[in-house]
DSSP file (Angstrom, degrees, kcal/mol; ACC not computed):
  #  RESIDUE AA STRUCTURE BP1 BP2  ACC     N-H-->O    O-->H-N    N-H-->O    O-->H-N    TCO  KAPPA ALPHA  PHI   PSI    X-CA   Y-CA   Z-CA
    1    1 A X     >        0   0    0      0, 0.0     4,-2.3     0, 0.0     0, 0.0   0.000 360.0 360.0 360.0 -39.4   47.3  -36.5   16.2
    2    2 A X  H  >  +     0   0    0      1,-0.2     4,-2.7     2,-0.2     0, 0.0   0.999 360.0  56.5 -62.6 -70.6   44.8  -38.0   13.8
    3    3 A X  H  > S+     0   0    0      2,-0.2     4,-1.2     1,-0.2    -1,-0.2   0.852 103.1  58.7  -2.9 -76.1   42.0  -36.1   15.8
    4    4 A X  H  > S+     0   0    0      1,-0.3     4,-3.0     3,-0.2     5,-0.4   0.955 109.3  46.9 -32.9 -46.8   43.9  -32.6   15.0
    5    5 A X  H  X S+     0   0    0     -4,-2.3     4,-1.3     2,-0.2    -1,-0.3   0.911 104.9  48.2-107.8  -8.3   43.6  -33.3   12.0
    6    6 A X  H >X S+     0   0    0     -4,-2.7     3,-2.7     2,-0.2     4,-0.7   0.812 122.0  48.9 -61.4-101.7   39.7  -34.5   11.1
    7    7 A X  H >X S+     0   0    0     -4,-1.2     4,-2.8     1,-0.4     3,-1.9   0.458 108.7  45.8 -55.5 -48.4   39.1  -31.5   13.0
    8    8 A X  H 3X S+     0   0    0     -4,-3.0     4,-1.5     1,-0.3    -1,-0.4   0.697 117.7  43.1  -3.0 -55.2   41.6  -29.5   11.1
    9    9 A X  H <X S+     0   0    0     -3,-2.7     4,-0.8    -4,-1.3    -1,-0.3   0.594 116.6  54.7-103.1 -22.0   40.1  -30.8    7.5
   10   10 A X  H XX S+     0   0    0     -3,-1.9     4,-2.0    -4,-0.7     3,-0.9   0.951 108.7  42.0 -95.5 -57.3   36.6  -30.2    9.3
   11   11 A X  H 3< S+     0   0    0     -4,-2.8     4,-0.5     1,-0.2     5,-0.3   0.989 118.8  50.5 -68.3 -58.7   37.1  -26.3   10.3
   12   12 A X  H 3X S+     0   0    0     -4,-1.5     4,-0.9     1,-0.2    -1,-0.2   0.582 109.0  46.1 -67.3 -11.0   38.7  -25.7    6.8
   13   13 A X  H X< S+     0   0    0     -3,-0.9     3,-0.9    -4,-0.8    -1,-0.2   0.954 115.4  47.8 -74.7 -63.7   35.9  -27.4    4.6
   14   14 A X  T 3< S+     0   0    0     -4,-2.0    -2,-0.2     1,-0.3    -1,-0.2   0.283 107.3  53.3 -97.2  35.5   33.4  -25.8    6.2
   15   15 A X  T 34 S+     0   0    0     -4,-0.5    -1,-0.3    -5,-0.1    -2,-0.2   0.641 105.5  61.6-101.5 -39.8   35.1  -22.1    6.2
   16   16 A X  S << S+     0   0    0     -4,-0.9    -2,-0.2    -3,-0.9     2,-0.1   0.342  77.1 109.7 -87.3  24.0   35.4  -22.5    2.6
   17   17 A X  S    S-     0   0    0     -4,-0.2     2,-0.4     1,-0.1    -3,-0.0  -0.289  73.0-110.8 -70.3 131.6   31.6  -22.9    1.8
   18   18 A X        -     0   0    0     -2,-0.1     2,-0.2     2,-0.0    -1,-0.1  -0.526  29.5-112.5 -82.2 148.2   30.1  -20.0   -0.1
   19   19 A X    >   -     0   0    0     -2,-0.4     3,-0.6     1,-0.2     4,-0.1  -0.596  30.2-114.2 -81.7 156.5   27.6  -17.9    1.8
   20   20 A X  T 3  S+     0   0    0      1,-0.3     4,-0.2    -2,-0.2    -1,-0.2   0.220 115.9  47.4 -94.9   1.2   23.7  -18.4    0.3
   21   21 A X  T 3  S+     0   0    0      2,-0.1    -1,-0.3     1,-0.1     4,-0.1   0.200  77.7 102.0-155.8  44.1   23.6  -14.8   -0.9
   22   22 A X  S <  S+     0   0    0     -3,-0.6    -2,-0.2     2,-0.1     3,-0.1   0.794  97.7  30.5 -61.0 -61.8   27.0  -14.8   -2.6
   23   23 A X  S >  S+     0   0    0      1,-0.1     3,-1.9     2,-0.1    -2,-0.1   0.732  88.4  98.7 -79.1 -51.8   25.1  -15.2   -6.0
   24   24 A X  G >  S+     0   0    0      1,-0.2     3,-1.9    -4,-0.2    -1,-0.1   0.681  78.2  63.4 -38.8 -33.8   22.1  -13.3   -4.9
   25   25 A X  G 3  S+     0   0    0      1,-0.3    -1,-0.2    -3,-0.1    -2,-0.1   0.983 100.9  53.7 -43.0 -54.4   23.8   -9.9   -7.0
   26   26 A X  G <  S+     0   0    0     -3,-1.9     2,-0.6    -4,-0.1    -1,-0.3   0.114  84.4  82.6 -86.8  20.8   23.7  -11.4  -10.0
   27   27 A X    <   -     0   0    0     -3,-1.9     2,-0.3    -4,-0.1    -1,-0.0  -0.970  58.4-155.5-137.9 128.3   20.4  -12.5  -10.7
   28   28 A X        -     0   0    0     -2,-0.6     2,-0.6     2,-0.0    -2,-0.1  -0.772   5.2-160.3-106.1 106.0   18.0  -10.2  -12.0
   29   29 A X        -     0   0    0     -2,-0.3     2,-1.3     1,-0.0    -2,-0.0  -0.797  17.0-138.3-125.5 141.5   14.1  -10.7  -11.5
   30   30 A X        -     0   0    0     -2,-0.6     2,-0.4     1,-0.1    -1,-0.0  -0.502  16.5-146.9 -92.9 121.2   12.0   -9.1  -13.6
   31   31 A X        +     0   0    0     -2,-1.3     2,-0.3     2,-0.0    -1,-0.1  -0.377  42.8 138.3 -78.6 112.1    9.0   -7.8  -11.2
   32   32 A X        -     0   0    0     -2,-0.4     2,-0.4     3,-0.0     3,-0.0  -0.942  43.5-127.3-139.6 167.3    5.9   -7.9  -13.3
   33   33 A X        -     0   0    0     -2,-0.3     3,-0.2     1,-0.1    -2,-0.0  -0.993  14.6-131.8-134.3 147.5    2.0   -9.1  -12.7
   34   34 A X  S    S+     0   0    0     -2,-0.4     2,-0.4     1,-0.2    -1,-0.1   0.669  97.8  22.2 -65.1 -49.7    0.0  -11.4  -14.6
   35   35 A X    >   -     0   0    0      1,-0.1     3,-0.7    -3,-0.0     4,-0.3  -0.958  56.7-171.6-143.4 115.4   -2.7   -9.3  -14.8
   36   36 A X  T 3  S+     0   0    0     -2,-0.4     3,-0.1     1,-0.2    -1,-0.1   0.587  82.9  72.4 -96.0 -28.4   -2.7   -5.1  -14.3
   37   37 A X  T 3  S+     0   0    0      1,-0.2    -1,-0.2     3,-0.0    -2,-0.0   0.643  88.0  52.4 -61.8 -27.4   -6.6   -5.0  -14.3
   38   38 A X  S <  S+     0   0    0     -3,-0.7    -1,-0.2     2,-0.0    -2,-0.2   0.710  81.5  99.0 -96.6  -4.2   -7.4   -6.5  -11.0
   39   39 A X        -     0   0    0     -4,-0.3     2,-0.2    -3,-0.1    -3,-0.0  -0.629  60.9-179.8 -67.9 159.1   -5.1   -4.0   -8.9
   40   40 A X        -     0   0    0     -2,-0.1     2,-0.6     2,-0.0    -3,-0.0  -0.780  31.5-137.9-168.1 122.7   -7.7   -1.6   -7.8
   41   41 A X        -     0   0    0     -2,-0.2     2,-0.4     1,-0.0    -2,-0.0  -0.706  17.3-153.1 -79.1 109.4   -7.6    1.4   -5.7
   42   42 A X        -     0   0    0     -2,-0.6     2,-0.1     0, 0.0    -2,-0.0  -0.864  19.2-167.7 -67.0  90.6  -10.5    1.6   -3.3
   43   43 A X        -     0   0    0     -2,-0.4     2,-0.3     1,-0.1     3,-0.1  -0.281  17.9-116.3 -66.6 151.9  -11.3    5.3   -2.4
   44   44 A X        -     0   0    0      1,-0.1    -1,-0.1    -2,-0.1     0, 0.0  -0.765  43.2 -94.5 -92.5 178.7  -13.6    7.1    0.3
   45   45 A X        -     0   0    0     -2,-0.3     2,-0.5     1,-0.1    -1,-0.1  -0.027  33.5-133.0 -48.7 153.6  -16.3    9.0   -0.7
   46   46 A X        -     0   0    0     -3,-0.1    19,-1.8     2,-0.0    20,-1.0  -0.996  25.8-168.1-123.6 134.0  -15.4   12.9   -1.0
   47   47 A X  E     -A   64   0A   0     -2,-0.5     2,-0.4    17,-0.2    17,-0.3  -0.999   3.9-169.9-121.9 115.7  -18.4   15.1    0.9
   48   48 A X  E     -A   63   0A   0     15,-2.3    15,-3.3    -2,-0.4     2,-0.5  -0.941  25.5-128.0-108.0 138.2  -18.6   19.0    0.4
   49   49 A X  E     -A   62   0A   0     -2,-0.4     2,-0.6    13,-0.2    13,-0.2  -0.621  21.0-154.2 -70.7 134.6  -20.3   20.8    2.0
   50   50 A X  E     -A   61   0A   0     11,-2.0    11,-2.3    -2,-0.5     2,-0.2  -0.972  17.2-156.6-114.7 122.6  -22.6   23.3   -0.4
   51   51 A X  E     +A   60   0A   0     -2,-0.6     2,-0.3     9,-0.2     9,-0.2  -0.933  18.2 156.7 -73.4 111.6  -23.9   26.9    1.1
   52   52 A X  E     -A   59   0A   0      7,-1.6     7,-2.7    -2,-0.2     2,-0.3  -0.895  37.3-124.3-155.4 154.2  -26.5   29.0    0.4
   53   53 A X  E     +A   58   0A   0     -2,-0.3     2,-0.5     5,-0.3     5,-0.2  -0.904  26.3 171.0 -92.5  96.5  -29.0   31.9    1.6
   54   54 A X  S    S-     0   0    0      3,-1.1    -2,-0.0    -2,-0.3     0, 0.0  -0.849  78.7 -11.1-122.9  89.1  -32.8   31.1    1.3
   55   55 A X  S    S-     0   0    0     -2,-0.5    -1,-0.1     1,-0.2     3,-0.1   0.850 123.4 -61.2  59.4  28.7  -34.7   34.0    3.1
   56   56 A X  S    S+     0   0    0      1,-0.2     2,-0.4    -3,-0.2    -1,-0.2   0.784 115.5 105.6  79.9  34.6  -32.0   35.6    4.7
   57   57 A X  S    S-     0   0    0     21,-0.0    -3,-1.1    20,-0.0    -1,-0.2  -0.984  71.6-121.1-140.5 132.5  -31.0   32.2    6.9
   58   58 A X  E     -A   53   0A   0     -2,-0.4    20,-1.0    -5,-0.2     2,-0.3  -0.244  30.8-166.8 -63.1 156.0  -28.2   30.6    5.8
   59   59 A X  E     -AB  52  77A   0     -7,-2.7    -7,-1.6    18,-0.2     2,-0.2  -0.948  10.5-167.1-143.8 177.0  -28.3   26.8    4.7
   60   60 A X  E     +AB  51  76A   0     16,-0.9    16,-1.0    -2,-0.3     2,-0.3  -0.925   6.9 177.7-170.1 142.9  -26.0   24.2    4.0
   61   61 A X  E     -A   50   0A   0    -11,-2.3   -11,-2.0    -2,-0.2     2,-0.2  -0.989  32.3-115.0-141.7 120.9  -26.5   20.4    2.2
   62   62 A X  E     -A   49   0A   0     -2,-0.3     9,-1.7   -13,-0.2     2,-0.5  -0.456  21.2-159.4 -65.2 145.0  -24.0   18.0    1.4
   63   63 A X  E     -AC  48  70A   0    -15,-3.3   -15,-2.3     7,-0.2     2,-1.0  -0.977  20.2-131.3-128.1 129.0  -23.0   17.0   -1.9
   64   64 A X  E  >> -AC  47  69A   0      5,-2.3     4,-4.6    -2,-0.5     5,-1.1  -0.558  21.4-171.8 -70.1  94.5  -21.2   13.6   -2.6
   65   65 A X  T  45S+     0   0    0    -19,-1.8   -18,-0.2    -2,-1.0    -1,-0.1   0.652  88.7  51.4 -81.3   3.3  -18.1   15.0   -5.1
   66   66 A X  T  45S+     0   0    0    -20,-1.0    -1,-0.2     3,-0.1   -19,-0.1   0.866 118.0  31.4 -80.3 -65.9  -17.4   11.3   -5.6
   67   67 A X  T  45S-     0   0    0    -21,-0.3    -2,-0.2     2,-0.1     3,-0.1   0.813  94.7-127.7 -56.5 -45.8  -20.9   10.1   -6.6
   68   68 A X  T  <5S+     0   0    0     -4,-4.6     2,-0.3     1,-0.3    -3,-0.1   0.476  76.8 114.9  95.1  12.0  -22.0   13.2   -8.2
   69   69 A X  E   <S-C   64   0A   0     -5,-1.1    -5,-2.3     0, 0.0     2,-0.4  -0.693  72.6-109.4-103.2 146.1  -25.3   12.8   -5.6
   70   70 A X  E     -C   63   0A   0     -7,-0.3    -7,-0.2    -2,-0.3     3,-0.1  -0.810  18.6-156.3 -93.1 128.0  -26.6   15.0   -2.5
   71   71 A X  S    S+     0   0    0     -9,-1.7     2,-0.3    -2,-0.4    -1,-0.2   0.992  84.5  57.0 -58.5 -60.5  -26.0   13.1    0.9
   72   72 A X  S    S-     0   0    0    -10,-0.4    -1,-0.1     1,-0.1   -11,-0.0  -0.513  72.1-153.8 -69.6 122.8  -28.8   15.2    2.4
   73   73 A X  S    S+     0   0    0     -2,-0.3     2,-0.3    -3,-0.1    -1,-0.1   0.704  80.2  37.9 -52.2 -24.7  -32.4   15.2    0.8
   74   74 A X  S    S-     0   0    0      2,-0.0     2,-0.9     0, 0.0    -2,-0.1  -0.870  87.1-103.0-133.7 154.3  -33.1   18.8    2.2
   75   75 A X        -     0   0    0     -2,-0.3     2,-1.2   -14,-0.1   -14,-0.2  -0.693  43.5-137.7 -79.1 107.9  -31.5   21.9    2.7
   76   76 A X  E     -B   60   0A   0    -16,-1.0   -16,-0.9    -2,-0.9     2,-0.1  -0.593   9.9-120.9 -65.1  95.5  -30.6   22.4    6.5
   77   77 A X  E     -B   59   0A   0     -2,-1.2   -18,-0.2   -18,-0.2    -1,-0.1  -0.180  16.3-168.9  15.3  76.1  -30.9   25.3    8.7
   78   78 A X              0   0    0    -20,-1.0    -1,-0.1     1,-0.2   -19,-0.1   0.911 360.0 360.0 -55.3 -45.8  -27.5   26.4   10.1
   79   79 A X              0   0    0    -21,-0.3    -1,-0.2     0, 0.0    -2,-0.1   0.090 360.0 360.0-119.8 360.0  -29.4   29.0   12.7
């Protein structure tokens, strides 16, 4: 009988525990960072192509819309 009841006193303690995220509602954290300056967005490069006619033959030269720069040094030939 004594048994019954240490286990009895045992199952009821440990039903009446609170569960670990019981509380969790009610505490409010306020999401900020120490410093705002070091996130930094890393982009790629943006490349257009630029078109043209030069003696009746088409060309065409990349321009780096990112840089502000030409990829190519020269005007290419399409044909």
């Amino acid at each position: 009988m004594r048994k019954k009841l240490v286990m009895f006193l045992m199952v009821a303690s440990c039903l009446q525990t609170v569960p670990a995220d019981f509380f969790a509602a009610d505490i409010e954290v306020p999401q900020t960072y120490e410093d705002e300056s070091k996130i930094q967005v890393l982009a790629d490069d943006v490349i257009v192509y630029k078109y043209r006619l030069y003696n009746g033959k088409p060309q065409y030269r990349r321009w780096n819309q990112t840089k502000g720069c030409w990829v190519d040094s020269k005007w290419i030939d399409m044909v």
